[in-house]
N, C-alpha and C positions, 0 to 999 in steps of 0.2 A: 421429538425423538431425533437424538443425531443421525447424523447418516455416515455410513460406513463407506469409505474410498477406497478402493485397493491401493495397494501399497507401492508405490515405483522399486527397483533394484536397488538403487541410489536412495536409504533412509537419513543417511546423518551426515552433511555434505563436508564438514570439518571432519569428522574419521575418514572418511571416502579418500579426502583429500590427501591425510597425516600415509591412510595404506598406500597411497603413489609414491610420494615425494620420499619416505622412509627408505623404499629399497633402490633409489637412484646415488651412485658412487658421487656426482655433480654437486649432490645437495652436502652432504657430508664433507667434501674437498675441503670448502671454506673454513670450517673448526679445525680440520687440522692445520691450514695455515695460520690460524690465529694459535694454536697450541706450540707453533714451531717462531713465529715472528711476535708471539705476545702483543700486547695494547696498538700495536705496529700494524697489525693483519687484523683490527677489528671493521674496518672499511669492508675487509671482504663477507661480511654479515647481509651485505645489501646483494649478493649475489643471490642465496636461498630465501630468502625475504621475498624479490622478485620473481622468482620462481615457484615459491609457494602459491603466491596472490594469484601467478598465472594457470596454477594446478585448481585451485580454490575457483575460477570463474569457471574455467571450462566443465569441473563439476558439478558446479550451482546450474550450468544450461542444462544437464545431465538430468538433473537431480526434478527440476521443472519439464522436460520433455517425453523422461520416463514418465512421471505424473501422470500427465497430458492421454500419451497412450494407452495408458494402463486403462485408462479409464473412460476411455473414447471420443477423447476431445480435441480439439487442433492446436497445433503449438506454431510462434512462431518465434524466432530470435531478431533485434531488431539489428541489421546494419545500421552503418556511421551512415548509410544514404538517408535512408527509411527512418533513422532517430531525429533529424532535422526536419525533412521536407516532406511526412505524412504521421508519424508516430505521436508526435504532438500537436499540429496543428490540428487534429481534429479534437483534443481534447479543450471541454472548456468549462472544466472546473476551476476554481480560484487558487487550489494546492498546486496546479500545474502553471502557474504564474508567480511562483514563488522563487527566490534566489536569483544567482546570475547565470548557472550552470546547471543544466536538467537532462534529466535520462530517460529511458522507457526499454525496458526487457524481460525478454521471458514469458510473452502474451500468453495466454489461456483462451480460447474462443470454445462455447459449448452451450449445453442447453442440460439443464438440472430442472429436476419436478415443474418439466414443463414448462420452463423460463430462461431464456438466452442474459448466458452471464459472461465475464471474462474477470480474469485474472493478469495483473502484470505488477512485475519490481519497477517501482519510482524513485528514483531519487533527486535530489539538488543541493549545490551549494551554496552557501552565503560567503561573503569577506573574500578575500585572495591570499595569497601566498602563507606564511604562519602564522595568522589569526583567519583562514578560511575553516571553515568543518562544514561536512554533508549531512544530509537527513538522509535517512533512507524508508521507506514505504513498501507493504506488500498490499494491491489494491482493492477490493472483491466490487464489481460492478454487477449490477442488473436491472435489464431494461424494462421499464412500465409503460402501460398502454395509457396513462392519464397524463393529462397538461398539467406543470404545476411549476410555481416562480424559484427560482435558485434560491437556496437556502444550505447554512451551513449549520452545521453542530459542530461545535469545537470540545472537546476532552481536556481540560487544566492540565493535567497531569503528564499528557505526553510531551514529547521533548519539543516541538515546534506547535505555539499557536497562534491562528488567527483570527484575527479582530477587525472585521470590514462592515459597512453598511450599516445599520440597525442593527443597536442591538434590544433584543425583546427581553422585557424584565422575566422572571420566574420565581417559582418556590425559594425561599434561602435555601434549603435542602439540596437542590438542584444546581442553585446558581455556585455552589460551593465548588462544585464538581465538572460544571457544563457553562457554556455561553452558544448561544442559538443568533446566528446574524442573518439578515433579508435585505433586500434592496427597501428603500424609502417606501411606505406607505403598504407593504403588503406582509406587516405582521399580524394580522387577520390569517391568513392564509396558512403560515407558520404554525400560528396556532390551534388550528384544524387539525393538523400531521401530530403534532404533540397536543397531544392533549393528555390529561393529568394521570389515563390509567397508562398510558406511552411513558409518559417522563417516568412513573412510579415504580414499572417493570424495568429500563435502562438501571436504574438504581438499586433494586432489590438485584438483578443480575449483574452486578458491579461493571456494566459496560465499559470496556475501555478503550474505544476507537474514536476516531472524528467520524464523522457521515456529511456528505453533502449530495444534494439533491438539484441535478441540471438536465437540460434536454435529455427530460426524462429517461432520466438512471439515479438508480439509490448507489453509490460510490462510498464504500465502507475501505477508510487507510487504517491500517495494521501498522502500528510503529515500529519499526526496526525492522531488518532484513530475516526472514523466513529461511532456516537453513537444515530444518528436521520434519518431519514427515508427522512427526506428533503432532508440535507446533503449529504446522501448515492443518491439517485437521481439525484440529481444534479452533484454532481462528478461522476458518471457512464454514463451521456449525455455526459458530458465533457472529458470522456475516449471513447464513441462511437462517437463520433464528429472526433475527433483524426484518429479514426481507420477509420471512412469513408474515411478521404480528405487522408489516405495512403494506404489504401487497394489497390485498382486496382496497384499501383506504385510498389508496395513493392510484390503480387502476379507474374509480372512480373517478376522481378528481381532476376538474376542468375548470379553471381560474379564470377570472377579465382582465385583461391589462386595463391597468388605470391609466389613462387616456396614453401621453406623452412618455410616461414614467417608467424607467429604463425596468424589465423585471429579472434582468442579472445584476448580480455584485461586479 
């Protein structure tokens, strides 16, 4: 059964943003100087382009903090301090070692049917200057009481994938769609959490996220940035959905490291 969110003030953060920016004289100046200086005055294009983006962020914090409250949860935005020297060093999944260039905003901290979860936008870059492009990420974490060895599910289909460690063979059906990676020797373990009525539901419910499983947290990434109140509900069913059909499995679950044998990617 989904579960129903209330709704923040802030539903659609691109209208939210278009209703600011539309009635400012500042944003509009620019077009006319291009109307009066022609092909001459298109440089001034970068003046409300700037200003947009900067309408557009302060919204998106809006838009996640309204969330947040609405619904009794704690928000946090992250500073330039707080993104370097605590926002990522405590994460340690393999997506947050991605790129040259990494972010973290917009925290979610809470507790849903009785389980402490969090939300936050990720992003990173690859390449630099014009051949750089970013990913961007909306993340739905939740913490479990079982041990269990780092494992990824990776999604073909989304725009960045990863491919590290072992990889475990599957169904063709599956493997079409999915690639499941473990550190060295503990795809036994992997295959416990998947197992074929796991895989068969991922499929029948046309899953479309990565999942990766670390110092016990199910970390379910959302591709692309979250900018509608729909969207964010419906991908937060679909990360609680997730976490039901593995909670009880994965709360059990108490693994041996094999001897030496590193059990992160």
């Amino acid at each position: 059964m989904a579960y129903n969110f209330l709704k923040p003030k802030t539903i659609n953060v691109s209208q939210a943003t278009w209703d600011i920016v539309k009635t400012k004289w500042y944003f509009w100046a620019p077009f006319l100087f291009i109307f009066i200086f022609g092909v001459f005055g298109i440089f001034a294009l970068v003046v409300p382009f700037l200003y947009f983006v900067s309408v557009s962020i302060k919204v998106q914090s809006s838009f996640w903090k309204e969330f947040a409250i609405a619904n009794g949860w704690q928000y946090k935005d992250t500073t330039l301090l707080e993104l370097y020297n605590k926002s990522l060093e405590k994460e340690m999944g393999i997506m947050f070692k991605e790129g040259n260039t990494r972010n973290i905003s917009n925290e979610i901290t809470g507790t849903i049917k009785n389980r402490h979860f969090r939300i936050f936008c990720y992003g990173f870059t690859v390449g630099s200057g014009k051949n750089s492009r970013t990913y961007n990420y909306t993340v739905f974490a939740f913490k479990s009481i079982g041990i269990f060895p780092h494992i990824y599910l990776n999604n073909k289909s989304n725009s960045w994938n990863i491919d590290v460690g072992e990889n475990i063979p599957l169904p063709k059906e599956f493997e079409n769609k999915f690639s499941i990676s473990t550190p060295q020797k503990y795809e036994t373990e992997a295959l416990e959490i998947f197992t074929p009525d796991i895989l068969a539901s991922l499929l029948q419910n046309n899953f479309l996220y990565d999942v990766e499983f670390v110092n016990q947290e199910i970390l379910v990434f959302a591709d692309g940035q979250i900018n509608n109140f729909d969207q964010l509900e419906k991908r937060f069913n679909d990360a609680l959905t997730l976490n039901d059909l593995l909670a009880q499995k994965l709360d059990k679950f108490k693994f041996e490291k094999i001897g030496d044998l590193p059990s992160t990617l």
